[in-house]
C-alpha positions as CSV (number, residue, x, y, z in Angstrom):
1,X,0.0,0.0,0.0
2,X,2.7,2.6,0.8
3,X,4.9,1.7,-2.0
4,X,2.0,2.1,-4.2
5,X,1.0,6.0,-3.0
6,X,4.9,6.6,-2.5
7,X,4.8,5.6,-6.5
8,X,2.0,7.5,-7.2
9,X,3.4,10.8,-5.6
10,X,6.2,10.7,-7.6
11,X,4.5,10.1,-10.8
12,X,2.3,13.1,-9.9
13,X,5.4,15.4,-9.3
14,X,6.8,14.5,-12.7
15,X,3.7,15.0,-14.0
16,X,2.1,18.5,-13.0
17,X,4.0,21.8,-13.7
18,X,6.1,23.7,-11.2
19,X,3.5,26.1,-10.6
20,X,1.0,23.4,-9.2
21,X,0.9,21.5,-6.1
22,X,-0.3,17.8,-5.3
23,X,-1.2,16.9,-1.4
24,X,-2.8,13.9,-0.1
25,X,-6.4,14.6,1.3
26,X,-6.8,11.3,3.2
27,X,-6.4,7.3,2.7
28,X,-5.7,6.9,-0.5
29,X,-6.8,10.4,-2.2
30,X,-4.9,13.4,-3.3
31,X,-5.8,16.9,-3.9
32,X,-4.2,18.0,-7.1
33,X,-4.4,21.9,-7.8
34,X,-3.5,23.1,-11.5
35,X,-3.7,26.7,-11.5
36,X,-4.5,28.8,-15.0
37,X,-2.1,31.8,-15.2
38,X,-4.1,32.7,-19.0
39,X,-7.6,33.4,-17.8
40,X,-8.9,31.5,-19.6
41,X,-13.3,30.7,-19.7
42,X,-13.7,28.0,-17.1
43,X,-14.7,25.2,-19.7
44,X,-11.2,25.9,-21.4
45,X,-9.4,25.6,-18.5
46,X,-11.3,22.5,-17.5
47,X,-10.4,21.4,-21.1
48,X,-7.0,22.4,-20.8
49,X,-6.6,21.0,-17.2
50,X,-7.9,17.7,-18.5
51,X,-5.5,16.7,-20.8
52,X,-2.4,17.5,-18.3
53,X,-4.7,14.9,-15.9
54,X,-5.6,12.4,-18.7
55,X,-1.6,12.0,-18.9
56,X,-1.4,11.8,-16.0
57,X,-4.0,8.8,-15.4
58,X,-2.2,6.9,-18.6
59,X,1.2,7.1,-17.2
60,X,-0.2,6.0,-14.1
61,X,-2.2,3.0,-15.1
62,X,1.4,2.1,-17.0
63,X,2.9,1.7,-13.9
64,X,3.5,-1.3,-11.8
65,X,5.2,-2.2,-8.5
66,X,7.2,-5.4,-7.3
67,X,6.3,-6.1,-3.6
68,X,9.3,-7.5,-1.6
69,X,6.9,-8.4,1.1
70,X,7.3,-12.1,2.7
71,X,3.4,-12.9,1.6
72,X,3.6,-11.3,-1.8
73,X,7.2,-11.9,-3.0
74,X,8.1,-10.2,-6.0
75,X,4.3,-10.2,-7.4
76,X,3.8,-7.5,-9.7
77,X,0.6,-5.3,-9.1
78,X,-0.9,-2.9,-11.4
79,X,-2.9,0.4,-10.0
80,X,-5.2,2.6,-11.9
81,X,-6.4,6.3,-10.8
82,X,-9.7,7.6,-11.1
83,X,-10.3,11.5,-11.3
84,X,-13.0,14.0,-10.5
85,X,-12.1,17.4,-11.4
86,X,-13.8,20.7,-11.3
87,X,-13.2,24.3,-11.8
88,X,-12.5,27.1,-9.1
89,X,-14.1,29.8,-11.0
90,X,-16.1,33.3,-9.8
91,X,-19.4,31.1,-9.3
92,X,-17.3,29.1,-6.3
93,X,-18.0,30.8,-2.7
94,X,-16.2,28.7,-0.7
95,X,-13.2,25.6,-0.7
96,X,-16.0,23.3,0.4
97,X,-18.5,24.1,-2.9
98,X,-15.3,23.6,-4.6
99,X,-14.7,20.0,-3.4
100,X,-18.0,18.8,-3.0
101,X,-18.5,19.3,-7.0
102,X,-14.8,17.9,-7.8
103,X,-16.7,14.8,-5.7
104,X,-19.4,14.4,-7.6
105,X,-16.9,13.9,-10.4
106,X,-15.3,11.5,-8.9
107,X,-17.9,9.5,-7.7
108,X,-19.4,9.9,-11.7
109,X,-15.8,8.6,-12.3
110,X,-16.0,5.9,-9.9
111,X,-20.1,4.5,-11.8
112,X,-18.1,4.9,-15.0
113,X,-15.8,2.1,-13.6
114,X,-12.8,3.8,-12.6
115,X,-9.2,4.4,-14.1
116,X,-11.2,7.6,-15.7
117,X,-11.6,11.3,-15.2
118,X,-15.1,13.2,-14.4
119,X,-15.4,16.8,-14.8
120,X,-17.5,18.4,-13.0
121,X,-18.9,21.9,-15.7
122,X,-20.1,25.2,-14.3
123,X,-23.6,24.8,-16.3
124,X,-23.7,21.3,-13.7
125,X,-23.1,18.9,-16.2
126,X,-20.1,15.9,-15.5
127,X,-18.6,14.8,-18.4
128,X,-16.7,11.6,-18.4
């Protein structure tokens, strides 16, 4: 399980531009925050913002780890990511709207049958 986030984290950080930041929000879910310097509409930056994260949920379902553990020795496992995503735009009035609509995405993500990305639009629609 640790080797797995520990893998994970540094995929992320390889992944997401210097002027971003990834933290882990509890268990086994991160908080990734991709900020948009070009002001752009929110459905471009959404749009925009979606691709970096795509990438990043290919590059992680690439990956696999070798556990050295005494009851799994040297099996390979394979681990997916699933994302919901949403916009922090002038509609947003607090950090919980914010994350309460980037879960909805994710739990749209999660019906779709994971190892996808939800987005979460202003007009309230979640594209998968």
């Amino acid at each position: 399980g640790d080797k797995i986030l520990k893998e994970m984290t540094k995929i992320v950080q390889n992944e997401i531009r210097g002027t971003d930041f990834v933290g882990r929000y509890g268990g086994d879910e991160f908080i990734i925050v991709l900020l948009d310097f070009e002001k752009r509409a929110p459905e471009k930056t959404l749009d925009y913002h979606g691709k970096i994260v795509e990438k990043l949920r290919k590059n992680i379902s690439n990956k696999s780890v070798i556990s050295h553990s005494p009851e799994f020795k040297n099996k390979k496992f394979k681990f997916t990511a699933t994302f919901g995503m949403a916009s922090c735009d002038h509609s947003i009035s607090s950090f919980e709207e914010l994350m309460h609509q980037a879960d909805l995405a994710l739990y749209m993500a999660k019906e779709a049958g994971r190892n996808c990305l939800a987005v979460y639009y202003p007009d309230k629609k979640i594209k998968i």
